[in-house]
Legacy VTK file of the C-alpha trace (Angstrom):
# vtk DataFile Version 3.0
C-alpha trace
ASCII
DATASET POLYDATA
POINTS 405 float
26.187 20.274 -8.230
24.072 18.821 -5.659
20.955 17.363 -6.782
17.938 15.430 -5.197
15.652 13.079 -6.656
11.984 11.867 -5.926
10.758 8.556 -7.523
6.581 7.567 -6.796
6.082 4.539 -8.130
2.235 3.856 -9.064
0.283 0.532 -10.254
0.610 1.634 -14.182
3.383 4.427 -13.993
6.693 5.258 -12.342
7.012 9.045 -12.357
10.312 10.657 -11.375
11.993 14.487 -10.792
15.259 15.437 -10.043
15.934 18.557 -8.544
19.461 20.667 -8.881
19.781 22.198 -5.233
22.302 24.843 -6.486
20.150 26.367 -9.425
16.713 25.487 -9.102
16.080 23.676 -12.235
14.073 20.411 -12.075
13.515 17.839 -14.652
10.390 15.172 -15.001
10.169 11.880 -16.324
7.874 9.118 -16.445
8.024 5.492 -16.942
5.400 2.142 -16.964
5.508 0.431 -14.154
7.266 -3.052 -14.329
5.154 -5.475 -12.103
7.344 -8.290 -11.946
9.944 -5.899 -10.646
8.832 -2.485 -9.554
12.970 -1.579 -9.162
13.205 -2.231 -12.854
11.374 0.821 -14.156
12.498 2.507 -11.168
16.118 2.127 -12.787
15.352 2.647 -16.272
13.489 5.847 -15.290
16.261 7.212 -13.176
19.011 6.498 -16.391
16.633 8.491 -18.740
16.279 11.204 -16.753
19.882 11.529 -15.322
20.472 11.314 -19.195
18.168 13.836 -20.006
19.220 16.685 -17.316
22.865 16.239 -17.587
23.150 15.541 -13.817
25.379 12.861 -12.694
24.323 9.864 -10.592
27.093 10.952 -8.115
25.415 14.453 -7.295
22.368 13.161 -6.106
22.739 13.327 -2.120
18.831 12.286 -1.362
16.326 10.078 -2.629
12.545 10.631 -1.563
10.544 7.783 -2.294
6.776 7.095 -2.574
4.712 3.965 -3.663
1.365 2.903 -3.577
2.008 -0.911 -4.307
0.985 -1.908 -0.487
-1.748 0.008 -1.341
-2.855 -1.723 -4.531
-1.507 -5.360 -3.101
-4.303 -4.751 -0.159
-6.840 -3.594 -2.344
-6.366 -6.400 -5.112
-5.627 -8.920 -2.520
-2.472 -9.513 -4.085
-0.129 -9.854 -0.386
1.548 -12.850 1.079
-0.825 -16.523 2.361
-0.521 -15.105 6.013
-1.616 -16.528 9.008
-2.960 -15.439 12.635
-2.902 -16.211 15.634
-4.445 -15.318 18.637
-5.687 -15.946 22.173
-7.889 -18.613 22.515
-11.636 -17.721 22.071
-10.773 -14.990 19.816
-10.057 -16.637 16.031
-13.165 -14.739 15.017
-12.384 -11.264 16.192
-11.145 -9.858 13.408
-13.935 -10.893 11.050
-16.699 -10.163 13.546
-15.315 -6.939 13.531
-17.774 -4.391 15.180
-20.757 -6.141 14.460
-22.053 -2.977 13.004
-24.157 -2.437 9.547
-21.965 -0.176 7.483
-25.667 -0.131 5.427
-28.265 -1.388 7.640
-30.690 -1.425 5.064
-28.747 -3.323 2.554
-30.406 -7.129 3.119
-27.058 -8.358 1.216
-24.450 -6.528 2.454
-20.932 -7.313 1.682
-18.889 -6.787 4.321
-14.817 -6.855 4.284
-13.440 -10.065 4.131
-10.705 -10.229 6.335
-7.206 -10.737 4.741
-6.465 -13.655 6.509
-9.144 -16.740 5.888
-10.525 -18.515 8.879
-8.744 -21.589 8.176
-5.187 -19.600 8.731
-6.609 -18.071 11.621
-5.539 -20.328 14.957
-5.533 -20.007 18.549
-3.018 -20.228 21.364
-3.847 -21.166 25.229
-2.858 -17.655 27.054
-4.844 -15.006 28.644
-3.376 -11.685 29.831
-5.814 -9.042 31.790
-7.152 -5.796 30.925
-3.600 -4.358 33.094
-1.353 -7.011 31.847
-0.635 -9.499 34.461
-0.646 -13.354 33.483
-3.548 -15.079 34.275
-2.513 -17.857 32.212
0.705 -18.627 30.914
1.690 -19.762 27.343
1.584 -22.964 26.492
4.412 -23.475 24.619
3.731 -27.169 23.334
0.633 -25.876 22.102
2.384 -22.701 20.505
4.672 -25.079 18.592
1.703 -27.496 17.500
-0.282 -24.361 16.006
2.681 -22.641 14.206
3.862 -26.146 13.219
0.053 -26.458 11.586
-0.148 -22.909 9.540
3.680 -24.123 8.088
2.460 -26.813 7.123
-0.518 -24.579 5.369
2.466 -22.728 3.249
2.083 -19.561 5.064
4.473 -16.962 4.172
4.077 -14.677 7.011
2.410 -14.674 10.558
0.237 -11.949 12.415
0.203 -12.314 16.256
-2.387 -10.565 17.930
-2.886 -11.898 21.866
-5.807 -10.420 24.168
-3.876 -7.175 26.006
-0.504 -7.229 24.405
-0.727 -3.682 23.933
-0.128 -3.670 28.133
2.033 -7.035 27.961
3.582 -7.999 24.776
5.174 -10.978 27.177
3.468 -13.732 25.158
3.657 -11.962 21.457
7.631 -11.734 22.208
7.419 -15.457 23.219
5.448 -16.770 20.332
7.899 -14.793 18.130
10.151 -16.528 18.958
9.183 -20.157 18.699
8.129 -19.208 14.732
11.844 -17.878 14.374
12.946 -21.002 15.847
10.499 -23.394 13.730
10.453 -21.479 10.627
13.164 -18.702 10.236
11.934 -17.845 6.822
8.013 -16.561 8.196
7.814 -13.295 8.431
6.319 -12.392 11.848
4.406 -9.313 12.748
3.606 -8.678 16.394
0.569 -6.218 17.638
2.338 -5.158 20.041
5.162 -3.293 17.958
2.770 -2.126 15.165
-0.023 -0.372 17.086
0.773 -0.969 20.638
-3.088 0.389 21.702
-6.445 -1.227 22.751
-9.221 -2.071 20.712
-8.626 -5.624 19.259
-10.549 -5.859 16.415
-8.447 -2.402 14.722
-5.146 -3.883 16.367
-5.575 -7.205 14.641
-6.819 -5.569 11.481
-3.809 -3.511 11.233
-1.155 -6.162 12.245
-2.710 -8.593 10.184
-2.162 -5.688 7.141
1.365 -5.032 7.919
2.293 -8.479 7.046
0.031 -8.871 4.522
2.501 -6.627 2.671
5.703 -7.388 4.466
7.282 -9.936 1.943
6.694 -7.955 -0.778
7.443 -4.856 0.353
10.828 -6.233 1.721
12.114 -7.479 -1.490
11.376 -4.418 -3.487
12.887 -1.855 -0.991
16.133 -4.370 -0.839
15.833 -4.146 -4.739
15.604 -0.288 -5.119
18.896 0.029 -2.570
20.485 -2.303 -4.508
19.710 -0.813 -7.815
20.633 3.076 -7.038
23.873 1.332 -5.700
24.703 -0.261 -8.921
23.533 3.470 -10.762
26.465 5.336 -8.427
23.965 6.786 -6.519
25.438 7.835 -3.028
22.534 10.005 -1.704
20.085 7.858 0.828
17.053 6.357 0.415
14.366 7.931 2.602
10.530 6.600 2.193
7.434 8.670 2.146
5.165 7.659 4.941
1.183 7.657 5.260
1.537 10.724 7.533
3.980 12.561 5.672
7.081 11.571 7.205
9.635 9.816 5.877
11.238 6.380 6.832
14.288 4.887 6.232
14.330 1.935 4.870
14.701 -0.685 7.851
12.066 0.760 9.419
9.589 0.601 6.222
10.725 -2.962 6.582
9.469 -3.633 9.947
6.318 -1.325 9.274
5.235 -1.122 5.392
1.880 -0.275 6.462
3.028 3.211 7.654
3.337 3.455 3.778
0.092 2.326 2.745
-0.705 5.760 1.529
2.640 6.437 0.770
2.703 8.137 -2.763
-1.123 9.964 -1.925
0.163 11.512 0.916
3.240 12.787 -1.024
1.046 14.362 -3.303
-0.886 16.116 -0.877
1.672 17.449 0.374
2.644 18.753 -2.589
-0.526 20.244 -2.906
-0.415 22.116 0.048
2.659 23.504 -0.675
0.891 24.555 -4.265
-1.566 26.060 -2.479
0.678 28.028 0.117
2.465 29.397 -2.740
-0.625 31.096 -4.273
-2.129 32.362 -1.233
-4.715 29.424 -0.762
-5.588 28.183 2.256
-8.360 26.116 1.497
-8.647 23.716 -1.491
-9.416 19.790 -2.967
-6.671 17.739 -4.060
-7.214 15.007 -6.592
-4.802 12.040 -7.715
-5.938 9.866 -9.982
-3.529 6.859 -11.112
-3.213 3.739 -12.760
-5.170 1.721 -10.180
-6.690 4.299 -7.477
-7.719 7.541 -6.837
-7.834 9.847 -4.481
-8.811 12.873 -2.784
-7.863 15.315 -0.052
-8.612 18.092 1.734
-6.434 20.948 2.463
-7.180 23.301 5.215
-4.767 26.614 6.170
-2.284 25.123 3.725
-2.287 21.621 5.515
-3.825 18.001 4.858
-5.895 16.849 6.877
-4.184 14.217 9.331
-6.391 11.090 10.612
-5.493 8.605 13.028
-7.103 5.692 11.151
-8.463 5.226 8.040
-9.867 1.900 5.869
-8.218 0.109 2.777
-9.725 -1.736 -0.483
-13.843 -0.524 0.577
-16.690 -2.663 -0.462
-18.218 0.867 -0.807
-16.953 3.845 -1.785
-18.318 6.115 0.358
-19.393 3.838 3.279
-17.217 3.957 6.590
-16.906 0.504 7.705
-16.710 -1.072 4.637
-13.419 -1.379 4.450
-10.481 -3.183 6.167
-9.157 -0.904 9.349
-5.733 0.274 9.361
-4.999 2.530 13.182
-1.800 4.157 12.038
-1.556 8.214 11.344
-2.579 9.183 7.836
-3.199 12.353 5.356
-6.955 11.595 5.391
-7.778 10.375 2.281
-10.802 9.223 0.236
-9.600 6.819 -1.891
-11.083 4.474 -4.483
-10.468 1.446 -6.607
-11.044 3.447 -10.244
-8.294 4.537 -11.869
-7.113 4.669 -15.514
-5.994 1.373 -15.696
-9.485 0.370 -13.728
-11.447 -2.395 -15.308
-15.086 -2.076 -16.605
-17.298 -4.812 -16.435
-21.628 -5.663 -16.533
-22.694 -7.363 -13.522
-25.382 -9.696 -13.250
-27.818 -7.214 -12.702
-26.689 -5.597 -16.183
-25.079 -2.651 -13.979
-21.681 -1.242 -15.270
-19.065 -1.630 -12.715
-15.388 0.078 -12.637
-12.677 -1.790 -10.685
-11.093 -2.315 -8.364
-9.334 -4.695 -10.481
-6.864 -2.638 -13.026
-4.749 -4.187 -15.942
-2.014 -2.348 -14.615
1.358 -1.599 -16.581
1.082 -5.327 -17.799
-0.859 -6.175 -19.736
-1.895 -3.176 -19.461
-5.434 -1.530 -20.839
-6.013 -2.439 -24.515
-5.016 0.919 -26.455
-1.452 0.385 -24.849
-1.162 -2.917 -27.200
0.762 -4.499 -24.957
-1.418 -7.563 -24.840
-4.427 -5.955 -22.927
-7.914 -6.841 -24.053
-10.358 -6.234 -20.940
-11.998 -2.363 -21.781
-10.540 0.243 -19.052
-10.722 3.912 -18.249
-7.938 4.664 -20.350
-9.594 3.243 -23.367
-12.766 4.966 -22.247
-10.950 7.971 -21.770
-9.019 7.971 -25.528
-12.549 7.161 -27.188
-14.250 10.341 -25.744
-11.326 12.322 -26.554
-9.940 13.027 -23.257
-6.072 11.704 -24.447
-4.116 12.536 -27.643
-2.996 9.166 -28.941
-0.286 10.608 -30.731
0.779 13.147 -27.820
1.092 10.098 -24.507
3.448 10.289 -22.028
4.960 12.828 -24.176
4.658 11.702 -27.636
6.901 8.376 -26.661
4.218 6.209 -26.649
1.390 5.688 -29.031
-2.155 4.998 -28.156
-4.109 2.845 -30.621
-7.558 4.210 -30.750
-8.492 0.732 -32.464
-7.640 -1.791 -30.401
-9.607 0.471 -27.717
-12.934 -0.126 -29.570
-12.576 -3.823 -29.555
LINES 1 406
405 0 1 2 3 4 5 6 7 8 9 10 11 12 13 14 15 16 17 18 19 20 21 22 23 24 25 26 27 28 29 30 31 32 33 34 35 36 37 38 39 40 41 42 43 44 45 46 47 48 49 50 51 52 53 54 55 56 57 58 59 60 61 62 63 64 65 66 67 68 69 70 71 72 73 74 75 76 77 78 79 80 81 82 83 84 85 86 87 88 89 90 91 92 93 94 95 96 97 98 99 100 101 102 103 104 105 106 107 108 109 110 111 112 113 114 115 116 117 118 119 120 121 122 123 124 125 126 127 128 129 130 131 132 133 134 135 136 137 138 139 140 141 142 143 144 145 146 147 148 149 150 151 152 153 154 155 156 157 158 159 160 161 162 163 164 165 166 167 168 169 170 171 172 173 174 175 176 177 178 179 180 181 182 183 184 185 186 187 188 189 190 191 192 193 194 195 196 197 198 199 200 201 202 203 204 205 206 207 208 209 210 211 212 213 214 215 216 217 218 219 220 221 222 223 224 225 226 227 228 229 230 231 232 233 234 235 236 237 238 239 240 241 242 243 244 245 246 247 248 249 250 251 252 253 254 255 256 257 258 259 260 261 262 263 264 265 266 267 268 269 270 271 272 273 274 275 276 277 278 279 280 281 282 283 284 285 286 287 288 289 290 291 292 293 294 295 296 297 298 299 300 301 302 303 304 305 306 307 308 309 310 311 312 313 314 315 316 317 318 319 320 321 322 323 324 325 326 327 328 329 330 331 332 333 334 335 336 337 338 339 340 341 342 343 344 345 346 347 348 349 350 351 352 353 354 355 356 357 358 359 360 361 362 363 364 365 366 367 368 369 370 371 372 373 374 375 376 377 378 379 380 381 382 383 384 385 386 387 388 389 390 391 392 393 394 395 396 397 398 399 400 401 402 403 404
């Protein structure tokens, strides 16, 4: 019997279904998430619930895959030490941003920090124009001296973002290149191949993103292929997208920030499809996990779709507080608060939630698992909100004291 199977694998929690094409039935499981190695859970969560339905690993033709750990890695700041670099004159660019006030009243405003520090940021002699033609060629000596600099700063992966690439990616190709010939290992992300368009500062932002991620990303996809091979499972891997597509996997690879919103958008989907089936056209989705949460609208049975949207906000509700990512999305509001969210007092004796989380590990402090910092979890089990005999099904506990402490 033919089956398919959908794995979303969250900051705190790896939830899983597997679907049996020929009769209908489904079956749901969920896991903790296994930071160290995401695949991990994703394996042990797959076993159980093969186990559990009956089905075996060699029906399952198709798995659908969604994950919001580029999501979380960008909002904690948890991505590779990445460089940039970028026409001369321009190092700046990307943390001048706009220049606008997201809160022009606010004298001390927070704006984003850009995800690359200024001291990995470096400049190459080139200059394209506005229609592409060279007005100045590359100079290659002083390519190699600046890439030879930021490897010598430990970088783990490089953005390239040149003045007009979008038109010309000439020089981008170029200065490819000479890292894969200096330093094989980098990981090199090029504006021109992930958002080929003009306006520099959301180009660089984005580019900058997608390698941000890259590394990490890399390795756990790898991992997952790796581990459904070794479970018998024939059936491809296909990736949830931000727009809700899907992706194989070696183009995930060379674009993980398509899946920046990758298990949100699944879920609106989902919702739409909820909503079709009961004759709704118009309602509010909500997906609250272990590190974020979210919210969509659905109009005529369909998420909204954005062309651009912002990552790890210094204010919830405040457009251009955030980090810039020009790549199509479910439009999203999206938070750092989410059950495994961290509460803290500020100086100012305000309470603040997130975005930090304690994750799967250690966890928040009613899991006992070594957690001590007070989250929305533990909040959530004081008030009454969560059975601490009944979680995740009865096969975990929640200890109600080690929440009060």
């Amino acid at each position: 019997m033919p089956a398919r199977l959908g794995v979303d694998i969250g900051g705190t929690f790896t939830d899983l279904v597997v679907v049996d094409e020929a009769g209908g039935a489904f079956f749901v499981g969920k896991v903790l998430t296994t930071p160290k190695d995401p695949a991990h859970a994703v394996e042990d969560g797959i076993q159980a619930l093969l186990s559990e339905s009956g089905i075996p690993a060699r029906s399952v033709t198709a798995v659908a895959h969604g994950t919001t750990l580029a999501t979380n890695a960008l909002i904690e700041r948890k991505g590779a030490r990445t460089g940039l670099i970028t026409t001369v004159g321009f190092r700046d660019a990307v943390e001048i941003g706009r220049e606008g006030r997201y809160d022009m009243y606010d004298l001390f405003i927070d704006p984003p920090a850009p995800l690359v520090p200024r001291h990995l940021r470096r400049e190459v002699d080139e200059r394209l124009l506005a229609d592409g033609a060279v007005l100045r060629s590359l100079d290659e000596a002083d390519a190699r001296r600046v890439v030879g600099a930021l490897v010598a700063d430990g970088v783990e992966a490089l953005a390239i973002c040149l003045l007009h690439a979008y038109v010309n990616p000439v020089h981008e190709r170029r200065l490819a290149e000479l890292v894969g010939e200096l330093a094989p290992d980098i990981v090199v992300s090029c504006s021109s191949d992930v958002v080929p368009e003009i306006r520099e500062y959301e180009r660089t932002s984005t580019t900058t993103a997608n390698v941000y991620v890259a590394p990490m990303m890399a390795r756990y996809l790898e991992n997952i292929e790796h581990r459904l091979a070794e479970l018998g499972i024939p059936g491809q891997l296909y990736v949830m997208q931000s727009s809700g597509g899907i992706a194989l996997p070696a183009m995930a690879r060379r674009a993980p920030i398509r899946l920046v919103e990758s298990g949100p958008a699944a879920g609106a989907l989902a919702a739409g499809a909820a909503a079709n089936a009961r004759g709704e056209s118009r309602l509010l989705s909500f997906d609250m996990g272990g590190t974020t949460a979210k919210a969509c609208v659905i109009d005529n049975g369909v998420p909204l779709v954005a062309r651009e949207f912002e990552v790890a906000r210094a204010d919830r509700f405040a457009r251009g507080s955030g980090l810039p990512i020009r790549v199509p999305v479910i439009e999203l509001i999206e938070i750092g608060a989410g059950g495994g969210s961290i509460a803290r007092v500020d100086r100012l004796g305000l309470l603040k939630v997130g975005p930090d989380s304690a994750g799967a590990d250690p966890g928040p402090a009613c899991y006992n698992l070594g957690g001590r910092l007070p989250t929305v979890t533990d909040a959530d089990l004081l008030l009454g909100y969560l059975d601490s005999e009944f979680f995740l099904g009865g096969r975990m506990r929640l200890d109600r004291e080690a929440a009060e402490r």
